[in-house]
GUZA-735413 format. One record per residue (C-alpha): x, y, z. Coordinates in steps of 0.25 Angstrom, whole numbers, plus 5000, padded with zeros to 4 digits. Layout:
BEGIN
XYZ
...
# end
This chain:
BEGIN
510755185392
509555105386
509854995396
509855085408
508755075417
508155225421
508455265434
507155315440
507655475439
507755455426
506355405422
505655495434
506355625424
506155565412
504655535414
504355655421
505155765419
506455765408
507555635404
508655685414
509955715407
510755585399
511855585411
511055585421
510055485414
511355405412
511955395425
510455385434
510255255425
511655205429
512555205416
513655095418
514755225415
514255275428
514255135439
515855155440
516755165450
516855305448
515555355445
514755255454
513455255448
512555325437
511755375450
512855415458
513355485445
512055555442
512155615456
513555675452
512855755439
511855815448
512755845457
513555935446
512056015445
511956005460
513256085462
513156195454
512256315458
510756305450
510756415440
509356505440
509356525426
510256405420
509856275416
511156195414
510356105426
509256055416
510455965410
509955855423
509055845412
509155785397
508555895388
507856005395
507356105389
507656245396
507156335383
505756355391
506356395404
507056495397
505956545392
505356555405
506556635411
506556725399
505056755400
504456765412
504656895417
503756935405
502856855412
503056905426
503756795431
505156835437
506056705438
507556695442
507756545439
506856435430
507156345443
505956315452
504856365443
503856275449
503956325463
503856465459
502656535462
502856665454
502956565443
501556495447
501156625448
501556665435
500956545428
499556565434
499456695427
500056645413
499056575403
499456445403
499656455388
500656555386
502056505384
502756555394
501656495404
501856345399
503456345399
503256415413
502256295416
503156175411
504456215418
503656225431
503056085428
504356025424
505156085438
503856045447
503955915441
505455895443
505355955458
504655815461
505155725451
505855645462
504455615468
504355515455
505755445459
505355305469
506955295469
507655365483
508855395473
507955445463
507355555470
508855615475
509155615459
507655685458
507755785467
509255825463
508855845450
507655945452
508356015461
509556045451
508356105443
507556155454
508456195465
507856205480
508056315489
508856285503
507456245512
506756135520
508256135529
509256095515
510556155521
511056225506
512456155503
513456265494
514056215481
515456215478
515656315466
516656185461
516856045464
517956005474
518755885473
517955795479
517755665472
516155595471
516655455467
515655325471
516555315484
516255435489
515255355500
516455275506
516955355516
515555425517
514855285521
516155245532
515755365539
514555325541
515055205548
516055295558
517055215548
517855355545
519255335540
520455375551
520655505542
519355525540
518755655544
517055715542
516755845543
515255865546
514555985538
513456035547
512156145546
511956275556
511156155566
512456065566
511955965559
512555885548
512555925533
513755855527
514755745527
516355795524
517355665523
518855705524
520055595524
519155495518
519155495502
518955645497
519055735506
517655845506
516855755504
515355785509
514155695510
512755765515
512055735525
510855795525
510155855511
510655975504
510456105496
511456125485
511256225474
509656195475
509956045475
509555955486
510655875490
510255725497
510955695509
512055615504
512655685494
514055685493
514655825491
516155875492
516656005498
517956095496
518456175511
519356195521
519156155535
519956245543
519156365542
517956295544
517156305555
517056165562
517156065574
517855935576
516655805573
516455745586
516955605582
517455605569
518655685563
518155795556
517355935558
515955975559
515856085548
514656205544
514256165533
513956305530
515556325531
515856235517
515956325506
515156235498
515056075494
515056005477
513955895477
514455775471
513355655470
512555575480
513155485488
512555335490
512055375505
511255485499
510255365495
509555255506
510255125507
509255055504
509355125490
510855145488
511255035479
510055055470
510255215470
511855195467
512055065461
513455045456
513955145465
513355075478
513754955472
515155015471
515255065486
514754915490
516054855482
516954945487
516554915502
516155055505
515555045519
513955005520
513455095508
512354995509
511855045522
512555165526
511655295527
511955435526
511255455539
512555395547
513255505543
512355595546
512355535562
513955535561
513855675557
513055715567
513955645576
515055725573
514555865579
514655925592
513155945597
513056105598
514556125595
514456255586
514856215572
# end
């Protein structure tokens, strides 16, 4: 790996938090094991492993997520957890010590000598500091791989109009290949298959969420339109996820052009998180972001993954639904 450039994640964690972990350093600096048909590229991998942290729900008390990291030592948040009601601190989770005012509370009235008070001290600076470490990144894909990252550690609450997206407890058959994209990025030129069918995932105001390919490559799966909220995680429009339901006793209407439904989100029982797809980053920066899976998409002749945006099927979605038709 010494003749590897460093992706810029990796420096920005290095120099100003902790290394990340020797897989994730390995793909982000695009290893040749990882630009294969298959796997597509050491990005598009690295999204993969997070995606495994994304999916599963974040643990108050665990800290299985600190392997995103190389070697992090939890021994002093343990001690923190052990402690503080001796101290008059009352804490459920060592998650979001930075934004928690008893703990700011509790460090103004500790001398800032006592043990206790330095650990509490760092591990507020380290999560503060992490909270914004995509603010370091100059690179668009940089600060997705930044943000997904601290959120695994410091999971966000469903604010600011994120619609919270439920987690699978286990991961359908649905397929992530480097392909994925092909049908995805047809659609987004009204190039759908005869077979093909879209069901269009939609919030309480009608508007769209979600993506659902049928007849067209796997079945279930789901790209997002819009951002999401998944176990804490913020999800980048763009993401490609998978789903496991049955349409019949669904709730749903006919699309107004294309074959398929218009569907509540809030009646799918859940979705698995797979990776980013290539539209989750800007054209202009695709091929830099994906490298040898871009490269891929373009000697396969997918169509246009040069220019193609996700806000094309955002507007055929849209198109789709029967203004004030009662989903």
């Amino acid at each position: 790996m010494s003749d590897l450039v460093d992706h810029e994640v990796v420096v920005i964690f290095r120099k100003y938090l902790c290394p990340l972990s020797a897989k994730l350093t390995e793909m982000l600096n695009e290893h040749f094991s990882h630009q294969t048909e298959r796997r597509g590229c050491g990005y598009t991998q690295a999204t993969r492993v997070i995606a495994e942290f994304v999916s599963q729900p974040r643990d108050a008390l665990g800290f299985q997520d600190f392997r995103i990291f190389e070697d992090y030592e939890t021994k002093a948040l343990k001690s923190i957890l052990n402690q503080a009601s001796s101290y008059g601190l009352e804490l459920t989770s060592w998650r979001n010590l930075d934004i928690n005012s008893d703990v700011q509370q509790c460090l103004v009235r500790l001398t800032p000598q006592e043990l206790f008070a330095k650990n509490l001290q760092q591990q507020v600076d380290f999560q503060a500091k992490l909270r914004s470490i995509h603010q370091y990144a100059e690179l668009e894909e940089s600060v997705l791989i930044c943000q997904l990252l601290a959120d695994i550690i410091l999971p966000q609450s469903a604010k600011n109009g994120l619609i919270e997206c439920n987690a699978l407890p286990e991961k359908p058959k649905v397929g992530s290949c480097p392909m994925a994209e092909k049908f995805f990025l047809r659609i987004a030129h009204h190039r759908l298959l005869r077979q093909g069918e879209i069901n269009i995932f939609v919030d309480e105001h009608e508007q769209p969420i979600m993506m659902e390919k049928m007849n067209m490559g796997d079945n279930h799966s789901c790209i997002s339109l819009v951002s999401l909220l998944m176990n804490g995680v913020r999800l980048p429009a763009g993401s490609l996820f998978s789903a496991n339901y049955e349409i019949e006793p669904l709730e749903k209407h006919q699309n107004k052009h294309y074959k398929g439904h218009v569907i509540p989100i809030s009646a799918i029982n859940g979705f698995w998180f797979l990776r980013l797809t290539t539209l989750a980053v800007s054209p202009k920066n695709r091929a830099r972001a994906f490298g040898y899976h871009f490269k891929q998409q373009v000697d396969n002749g997918l169509f246009r993954p040069d220019i193609t945006e996700l806000g094309q099927l955002m507007e055929i979605a849209q198109g789709q639904i029967f203004v004030g038709h009662p989903c």
